[in-house]
C-alpha positions in Angstrom: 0.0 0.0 0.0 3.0 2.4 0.5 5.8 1.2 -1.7 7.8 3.7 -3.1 6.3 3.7 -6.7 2.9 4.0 -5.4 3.7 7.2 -3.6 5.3 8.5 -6.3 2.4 8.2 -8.3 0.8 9.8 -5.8 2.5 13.0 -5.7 3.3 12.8 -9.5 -0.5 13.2 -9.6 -0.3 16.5 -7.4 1.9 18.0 -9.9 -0.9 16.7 -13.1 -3.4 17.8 -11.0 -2.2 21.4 -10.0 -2.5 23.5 -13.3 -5.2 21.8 -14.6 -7.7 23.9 -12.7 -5.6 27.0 -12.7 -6.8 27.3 -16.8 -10.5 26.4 -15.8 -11.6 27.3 -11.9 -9.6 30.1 -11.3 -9.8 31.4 -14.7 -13.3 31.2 -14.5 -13.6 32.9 -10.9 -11.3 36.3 -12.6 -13.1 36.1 -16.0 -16.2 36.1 -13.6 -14.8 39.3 -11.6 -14.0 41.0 -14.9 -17.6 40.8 -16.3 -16.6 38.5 -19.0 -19.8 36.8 -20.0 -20.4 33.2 -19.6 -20.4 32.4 -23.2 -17.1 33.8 -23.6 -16.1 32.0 -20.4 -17.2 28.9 -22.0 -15.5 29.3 -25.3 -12.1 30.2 -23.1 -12.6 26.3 -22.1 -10.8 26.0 -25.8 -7.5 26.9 -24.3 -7.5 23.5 -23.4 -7.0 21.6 -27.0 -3.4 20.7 -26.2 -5.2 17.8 -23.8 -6.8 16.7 -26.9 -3.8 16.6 -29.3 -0.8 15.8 -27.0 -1.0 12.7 -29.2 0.6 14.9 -32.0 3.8 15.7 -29.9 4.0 12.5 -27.3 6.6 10.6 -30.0 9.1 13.0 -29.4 9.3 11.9 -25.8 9.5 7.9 -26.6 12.0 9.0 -29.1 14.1 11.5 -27.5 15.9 11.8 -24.3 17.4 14.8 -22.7 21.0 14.9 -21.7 20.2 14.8 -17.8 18.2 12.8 -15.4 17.3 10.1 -17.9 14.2 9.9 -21.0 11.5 10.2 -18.4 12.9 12.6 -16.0 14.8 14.9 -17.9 10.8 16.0 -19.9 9.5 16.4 -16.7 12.1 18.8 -15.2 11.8 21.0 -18.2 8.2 20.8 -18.4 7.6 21.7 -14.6 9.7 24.6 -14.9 8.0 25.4 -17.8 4.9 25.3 -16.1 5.8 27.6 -13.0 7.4 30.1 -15.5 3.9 30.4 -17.5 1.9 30.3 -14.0 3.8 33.6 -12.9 3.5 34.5 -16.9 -0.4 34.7 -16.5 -0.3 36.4 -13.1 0.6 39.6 -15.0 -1.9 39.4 -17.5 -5.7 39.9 -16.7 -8.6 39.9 -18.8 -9.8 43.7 -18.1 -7.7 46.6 -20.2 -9.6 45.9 -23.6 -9.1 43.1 -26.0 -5.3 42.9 -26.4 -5.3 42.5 -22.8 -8.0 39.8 -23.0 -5.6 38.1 -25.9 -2.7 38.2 -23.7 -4.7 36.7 -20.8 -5.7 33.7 -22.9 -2.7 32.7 -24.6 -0.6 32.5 -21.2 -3.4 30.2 -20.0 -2.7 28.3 -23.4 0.8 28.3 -22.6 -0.1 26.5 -19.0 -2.1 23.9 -20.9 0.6 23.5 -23.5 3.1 22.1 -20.9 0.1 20.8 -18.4 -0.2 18.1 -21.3 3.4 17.9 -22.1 3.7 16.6 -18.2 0.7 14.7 -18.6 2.6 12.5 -21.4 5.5 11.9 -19.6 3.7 11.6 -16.0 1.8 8.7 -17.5 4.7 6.9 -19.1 6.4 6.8 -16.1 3.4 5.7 -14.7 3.3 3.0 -16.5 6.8 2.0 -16.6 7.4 2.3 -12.9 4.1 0.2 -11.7 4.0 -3.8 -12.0 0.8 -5.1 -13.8 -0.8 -5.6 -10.7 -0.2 -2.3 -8.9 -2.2 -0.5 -12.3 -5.4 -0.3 -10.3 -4.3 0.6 -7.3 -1.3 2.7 -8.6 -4.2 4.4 -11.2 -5.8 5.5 -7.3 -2.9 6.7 -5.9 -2.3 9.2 -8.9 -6.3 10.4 -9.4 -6.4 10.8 -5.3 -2.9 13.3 -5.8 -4.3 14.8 -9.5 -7.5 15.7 -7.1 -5.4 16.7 -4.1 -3.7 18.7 -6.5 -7.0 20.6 -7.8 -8.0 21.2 -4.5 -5.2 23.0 -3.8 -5.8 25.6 -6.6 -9.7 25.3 -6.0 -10.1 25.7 -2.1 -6.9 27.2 -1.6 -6.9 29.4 -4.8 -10.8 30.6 -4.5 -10.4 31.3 -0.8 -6.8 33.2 -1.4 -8.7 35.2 -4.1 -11.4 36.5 -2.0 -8.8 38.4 0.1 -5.5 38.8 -1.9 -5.0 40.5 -5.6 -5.3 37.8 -8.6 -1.5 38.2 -9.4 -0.7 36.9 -5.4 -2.7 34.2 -5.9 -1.3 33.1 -9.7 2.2 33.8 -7.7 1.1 31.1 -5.0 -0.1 28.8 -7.6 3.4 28.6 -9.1 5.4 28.2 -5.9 2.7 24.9 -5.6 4.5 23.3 -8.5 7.6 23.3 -6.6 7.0 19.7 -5.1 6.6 18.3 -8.2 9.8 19.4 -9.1 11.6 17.7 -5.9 9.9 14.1 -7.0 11.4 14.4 -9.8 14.8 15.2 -8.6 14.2 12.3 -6.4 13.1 9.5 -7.9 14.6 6.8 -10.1 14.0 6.8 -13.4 11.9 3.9 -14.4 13.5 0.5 -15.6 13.0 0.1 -19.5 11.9 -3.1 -20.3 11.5 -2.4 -24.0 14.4 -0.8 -26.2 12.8 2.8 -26.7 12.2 3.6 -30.6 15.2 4.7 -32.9 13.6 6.2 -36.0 10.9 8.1 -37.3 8.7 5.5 -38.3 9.0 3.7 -34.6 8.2 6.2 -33.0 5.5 8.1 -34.5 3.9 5.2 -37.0 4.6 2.0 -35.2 2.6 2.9 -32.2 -0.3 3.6 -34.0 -0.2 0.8 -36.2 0.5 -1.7 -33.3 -2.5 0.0 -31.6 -4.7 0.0 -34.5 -4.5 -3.7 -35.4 -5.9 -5.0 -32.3 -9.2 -6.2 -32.1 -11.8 -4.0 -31.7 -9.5 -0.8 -31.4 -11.8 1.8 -32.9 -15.1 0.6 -30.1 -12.5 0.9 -27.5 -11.4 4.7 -29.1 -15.3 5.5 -29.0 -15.7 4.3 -25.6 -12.8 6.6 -24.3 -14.1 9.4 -25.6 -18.1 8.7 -24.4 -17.4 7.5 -21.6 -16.9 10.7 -18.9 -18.7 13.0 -21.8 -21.9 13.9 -19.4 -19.6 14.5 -16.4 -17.0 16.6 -17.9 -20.0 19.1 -19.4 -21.2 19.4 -16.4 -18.0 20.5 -14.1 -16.6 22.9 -17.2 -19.3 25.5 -15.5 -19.5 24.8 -12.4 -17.5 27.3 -10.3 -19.7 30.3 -12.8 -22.9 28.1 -11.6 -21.8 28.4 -7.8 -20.7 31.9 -8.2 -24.2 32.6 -9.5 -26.5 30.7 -7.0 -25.0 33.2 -4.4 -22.0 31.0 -2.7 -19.4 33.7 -1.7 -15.3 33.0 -3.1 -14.5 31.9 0.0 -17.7 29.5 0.5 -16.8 27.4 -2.7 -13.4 27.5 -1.3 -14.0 26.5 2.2 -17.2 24.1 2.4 -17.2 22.5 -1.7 -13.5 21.7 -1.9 -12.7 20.4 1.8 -16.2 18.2 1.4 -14.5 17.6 -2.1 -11.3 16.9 -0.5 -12.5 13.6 1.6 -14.7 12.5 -0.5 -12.1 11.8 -3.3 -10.0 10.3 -0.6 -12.7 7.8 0.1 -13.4 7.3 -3.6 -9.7 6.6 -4.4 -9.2 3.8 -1.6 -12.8 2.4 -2.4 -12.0 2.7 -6.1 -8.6 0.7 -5.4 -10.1 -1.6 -3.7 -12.9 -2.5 -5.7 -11.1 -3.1 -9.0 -8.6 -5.4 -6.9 -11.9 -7.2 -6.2 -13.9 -7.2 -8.9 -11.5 -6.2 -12.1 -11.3 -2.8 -14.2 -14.1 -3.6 -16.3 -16.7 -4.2 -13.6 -15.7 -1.2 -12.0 -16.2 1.1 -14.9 -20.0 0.0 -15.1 -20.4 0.6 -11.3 -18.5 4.0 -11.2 -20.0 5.1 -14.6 -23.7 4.5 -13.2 -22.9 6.6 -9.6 -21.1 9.6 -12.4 -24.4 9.7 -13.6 -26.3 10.3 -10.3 -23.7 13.1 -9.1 -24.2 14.6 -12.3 -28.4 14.7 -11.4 -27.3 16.2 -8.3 -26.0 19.4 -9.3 -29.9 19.9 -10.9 -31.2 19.2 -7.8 -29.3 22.1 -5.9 -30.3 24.4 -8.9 -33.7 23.6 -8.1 -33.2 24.1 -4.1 -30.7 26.9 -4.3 -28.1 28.5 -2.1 -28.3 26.0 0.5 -24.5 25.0 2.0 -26.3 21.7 3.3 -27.1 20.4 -0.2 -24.2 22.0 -1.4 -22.1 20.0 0.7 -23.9 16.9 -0.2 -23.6 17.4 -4.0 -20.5 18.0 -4.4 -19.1 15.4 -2.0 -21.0 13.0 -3.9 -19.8 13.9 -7.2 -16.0 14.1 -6.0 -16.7 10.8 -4.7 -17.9 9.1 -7.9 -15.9 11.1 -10.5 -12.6 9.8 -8.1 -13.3 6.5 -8.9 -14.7 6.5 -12.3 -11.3 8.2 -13.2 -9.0 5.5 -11.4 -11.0 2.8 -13.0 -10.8 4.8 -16.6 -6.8 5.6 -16.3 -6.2 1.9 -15.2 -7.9 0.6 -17.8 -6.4 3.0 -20.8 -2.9 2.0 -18.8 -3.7 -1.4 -19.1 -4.0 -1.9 -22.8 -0.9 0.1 -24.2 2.6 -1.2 -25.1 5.3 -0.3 -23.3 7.6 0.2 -25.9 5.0 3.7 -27.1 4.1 4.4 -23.6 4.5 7.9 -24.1 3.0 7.8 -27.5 -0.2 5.3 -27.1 -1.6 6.4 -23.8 -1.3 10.2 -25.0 -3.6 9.2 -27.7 -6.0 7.3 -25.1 -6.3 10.0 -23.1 -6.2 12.7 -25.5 -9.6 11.6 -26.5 -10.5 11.5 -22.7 -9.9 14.7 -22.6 -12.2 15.6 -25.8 -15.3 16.3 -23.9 -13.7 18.7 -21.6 -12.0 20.8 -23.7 -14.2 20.7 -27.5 -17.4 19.6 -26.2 -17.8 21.6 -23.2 -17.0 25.1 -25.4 -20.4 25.1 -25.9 -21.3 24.9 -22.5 -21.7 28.0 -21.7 -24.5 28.8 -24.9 -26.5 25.2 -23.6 -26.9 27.1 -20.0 -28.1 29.9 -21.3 -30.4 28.7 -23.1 -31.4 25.8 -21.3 -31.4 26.9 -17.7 -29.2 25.2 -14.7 -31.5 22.6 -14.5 -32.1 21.3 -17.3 -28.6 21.8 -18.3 -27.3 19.3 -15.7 -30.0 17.2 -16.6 -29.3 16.7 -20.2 -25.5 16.2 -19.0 -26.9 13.6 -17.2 -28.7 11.8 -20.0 -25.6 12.4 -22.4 -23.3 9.8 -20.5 -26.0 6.9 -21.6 -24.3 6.3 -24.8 -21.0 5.7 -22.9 -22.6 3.3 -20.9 -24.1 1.7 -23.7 -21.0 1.3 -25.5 -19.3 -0.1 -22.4 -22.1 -3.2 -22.9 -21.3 -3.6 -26.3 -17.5 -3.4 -25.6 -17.9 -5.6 -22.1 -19.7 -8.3 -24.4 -17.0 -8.5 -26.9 -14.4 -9.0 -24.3 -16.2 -11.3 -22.5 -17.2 -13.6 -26.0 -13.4 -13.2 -27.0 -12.6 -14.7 -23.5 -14.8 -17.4 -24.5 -13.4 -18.2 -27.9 -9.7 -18.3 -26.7 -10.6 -21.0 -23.8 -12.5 -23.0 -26.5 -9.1 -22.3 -28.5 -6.8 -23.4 -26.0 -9.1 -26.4 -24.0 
């Protein structure tokens, strides 16, 4: 339960976890402040396309090695201080001052995102070079609880630093957080290579694809990472406008959301853990899909009841709960099926298409609120995430007839 690579995932997932929100919750929160409206808000959710085309880039670091620290932790050192250098970067921006101040603003939050993602690839190939086969579910919980200890730290500590210091402190702040990541990787070992890394073109942007792509039923399982958290992710790309505009104070959505937030993912990674060690990946993904669902109900039902910190409470610990183990479930099974030869390349593909829905999809939140209302908004997120479901039958029924075949095969 405490080896070494399993903490290290663990705080490896603070440093994934960390400027993630700083381009979405507290950009949202200042944009708020400024009287940006919440389409435009919305449409700023397209600073995140780098998560959806990290594929593009991700050979270059199963190719390439830096001359320090080794292939792994070489890219992360340079992409961590990347990071914290475009953190402070945006602290000296803001979004009033007229539109080329507005421009400014939003492409230092796409430089965050940039090398958010460029970590990302490399986090997760380590990840999956460090881990044995059977730490992947419970090593997949160690790095979603740290990714989610790592957005509460911009999301509690942020929103309640923002209610009393300047937006520039609190970007300032937010940098000095990445700092820890940087010691783990100064650290740790690098990760033993059990596969020769690639040593051309071709093997290392082609040959992962193709190996990829001529496994059965690769495209279902493409669709089925991109449907799968679709409802969910809609409906958190506005939430922080949505609290802000039931009435919760800065500091509230700080205080009570994010430390009920806080221990409910803590819960939902050790359950999540646990249960796949139980029951298997696949299992676990219909259970933790189904419960995404609900939490994503629950945010209608406090737009229905309304500034209440009870229900509040109860909503959002809920949905941290759920969306902590739907995640560990989802990265252990995308870490699962990739070679370890294109770690860097194949699981940046994967999970570029996770991240799809949050970044394309949810642009248009902002218009579907507006027009829809809160409640029904969260209600048709909810009803979205059925085709992912659906597709998790049709995929579950394929594995399990394949499973079938192959003991007919071999008995």
């Amino acid at each position: 339960m405490f080896n070494q690579r399993l903490i290290v995932a663990f705080l490896m997932g603070m440093s994934s976890g960390l400027p993630l929100l700083i381009t979405i919750t507290l950009m949202q929160a200042w944009a708020k402040d400024a009287g940006i409206s919440l389409k435009a808000i919305g449409l700023m959710s397209l600073v995140g396309l780098p998560y959806t085309l990290k594929f593009l880039w991700a050979p270059v670091f199963d190719r390439f090695a830096l001359p320090f620290l080794g292939r792994r932790r070489g890219w992360l050192l340079l992409t961590q201080v990347a990071l914290i250098v475009s953190i402070f970067g945006m602290g000296l921006t803001s979004p009033t001052g007229g539109e080329l101040s507005l421009v400014v603003f939003v492409f230092m939050a796409f430089l965050i995102t940039f090398f958010s993602a460029s970590q990302d690839i490399v986090v997760d190939a380590f990840r999956r070079e460090d881990l044995l086969n059977k730490e992947l579910g419970l090593g997949s919980s160690y790095y979603i609880y740290g990714y989610r200890v790592g957005m509460l730290v911009v999301s509690s500590g942020g929103m309640i630093m923002a209610q009393h210091l300047s937006w520039k402190l609190v970007y300032f702040i937010m940098g000095l957080c990445m700092i820890p990541g940087v010691i783990t990787t100064l650290l740790c070992r690098e990760p033993n290579m059990a596969e020769a890394p690639p040593k051309s073109f071709k093997e290392a942007v082609i040959d992962p694809f193709v190996d990829y792509f001529t496994r059965p039923n690769a495209v279902l399982i493409l669709f089925f990472i991109l449907l799968y958290k679709v409802g969910d992710n809609m409906a958190a790309a506005l939430t922080t406008p949505f609290y802000l505009e039931l009435g919760f104070s800065k500091a509230q959505i700080g205080e009570v959301v994010k430390f009920f937030g806080f221990w409910a993912t803590l819960v939902g990674a050790i359950i999540g853990g646990v249960v796949m060690l139980r029951i298997g990946i696949n299992r676990a993904l219909w259970i933790f899909g189904a419960l995404q669902m609900i939490s994503t109900a629950g945010f209608a039902l406090l737009a229905e009841v309304g500034n209440s910190v009870a229900v509040l409470a109860g909503v959002v610990s809920f949905e941290n709960l759920s969306a902590g183990m739907g995640t560990a479930a989802f990265t252990a099974f995308m870490a699962s099926i990739t070679n370890k030869k294109f770690t860097a390349t194949q699981y940046a593909l994967l999970t570029s298409l996770m991240g799809v829905p949050r970044v394309l999809i949810s642009s248009s939140t902002g218009f579907l609120a507006e027009y829809m209302g809160w409640f029904s908004f969260f209600i048709f997120c909810t009803f979205i995430a059925i085709p992912g479901m659906v597709l998790l039958l049709r995929f579950a029924s394929l594995e399990l007839k394949e499973k079938a075949q192959n003991v007919v095969a071999t008995g």
